[in-house]
N, C-alpha and C positions, 0 to 999 in steps of 0.2 A: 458687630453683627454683619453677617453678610449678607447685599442684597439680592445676591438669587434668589428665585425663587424654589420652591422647595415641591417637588408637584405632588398634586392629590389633598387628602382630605386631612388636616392633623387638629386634637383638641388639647387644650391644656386644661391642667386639675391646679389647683392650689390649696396645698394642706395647712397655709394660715392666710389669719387676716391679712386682707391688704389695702391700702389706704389709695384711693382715685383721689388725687387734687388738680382740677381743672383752674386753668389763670389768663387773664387773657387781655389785653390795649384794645381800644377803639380810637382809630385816629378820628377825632370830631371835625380837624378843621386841617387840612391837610399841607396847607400855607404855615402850618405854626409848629414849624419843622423846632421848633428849640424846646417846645414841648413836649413832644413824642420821638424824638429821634433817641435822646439819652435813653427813656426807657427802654425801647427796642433795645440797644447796644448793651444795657447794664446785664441782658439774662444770658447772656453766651458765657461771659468770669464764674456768674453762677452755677450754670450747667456744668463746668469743666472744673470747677473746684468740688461739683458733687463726685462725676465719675470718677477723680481723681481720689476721694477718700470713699471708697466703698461703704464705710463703716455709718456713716451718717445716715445713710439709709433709702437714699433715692434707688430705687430698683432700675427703671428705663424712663424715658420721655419722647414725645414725640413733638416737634412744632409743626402746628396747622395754621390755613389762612381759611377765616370766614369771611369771603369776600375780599372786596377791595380796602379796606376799613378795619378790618379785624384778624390779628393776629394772635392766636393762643397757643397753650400747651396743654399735653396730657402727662403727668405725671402718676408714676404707679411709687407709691412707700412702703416700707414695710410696715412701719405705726404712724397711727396720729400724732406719737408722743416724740419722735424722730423729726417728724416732720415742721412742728412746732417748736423744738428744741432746734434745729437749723433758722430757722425762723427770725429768734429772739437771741441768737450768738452774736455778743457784742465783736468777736474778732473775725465775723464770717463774714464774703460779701455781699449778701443780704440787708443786712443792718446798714450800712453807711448808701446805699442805692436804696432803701425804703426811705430812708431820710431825706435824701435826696429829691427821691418822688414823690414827697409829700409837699416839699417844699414845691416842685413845680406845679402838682395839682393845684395850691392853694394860688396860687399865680397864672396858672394858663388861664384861668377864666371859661371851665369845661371844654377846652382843646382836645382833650385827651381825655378818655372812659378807659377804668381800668376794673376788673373784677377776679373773683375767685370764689370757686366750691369747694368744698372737701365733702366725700364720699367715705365712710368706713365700713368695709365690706366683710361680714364677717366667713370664715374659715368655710368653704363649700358652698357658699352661697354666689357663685358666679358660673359663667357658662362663657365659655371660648372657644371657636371655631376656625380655623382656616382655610383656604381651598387654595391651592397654588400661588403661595405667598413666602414672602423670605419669613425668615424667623421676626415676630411681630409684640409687641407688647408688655 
């Protein structure tokens, strides 16, 4: 995608479901760099083994910062059922970085806040606007 911007007013329609999953780290304790630092580092292999296989189902992402503290994403899928199915793939790099960070959750001693939503939105049921923005969402 390119970041120009693109002027004036443009809306997008989408003629299926589409799945919002929001995910996101809170650095608790900002000193306990061996807590949070992997997790930060583990979602970039993620990200670029999604774009890289189309087929699995990630549509776009975006990484935000809530603050100084909080780092998330917004994630568009095409199903819930993609989405979960990436999830739970024993040979994907999901699986061995949830592992991973479960392992250090249970060890940081609440260093690190991590969460997620999933949204399932069904087919017309959204509304998207632009106003002099690159291609977005």
């Amino acid at each position: 995608m390119s970041d120009k911007p693109i002027e004036g007013r443009m809306t997008a329609e989408g003629e299926n479901e589409v799945v919002v999953f929001l995910i996101g780290m809170r650095i608790n304790d900002f000193s306990a760099v061996r807590s949070w630092w992997p997790v930060a580092r583990a979602m970039r292999p993620m990200l670029q083994e999604l774009r890289e296989d189309r087929a699995a189902g990630l549509l776009g992402s975006k990484t935000m910062m809530g603050g100084p503290r909080e780092i998330y994403l917004v994630q568009y899928w095409e199903s819930k059922e993609k989405l979960l199915a990436y999830a739970a793939a024993p040979d994907r790099n999901h699986h061995p970085a949830w592992a991973a960070f479960n392992r250090r959750l249970r060890e940081g001693n609440g260093k690190v806040g991590f969460w997620h939503e999933t949204f399932v939105v069904p087919a017309g049921a959204h509304e998207a606007i632009y106003i002099n923005m690159p291609a977005y969402g």
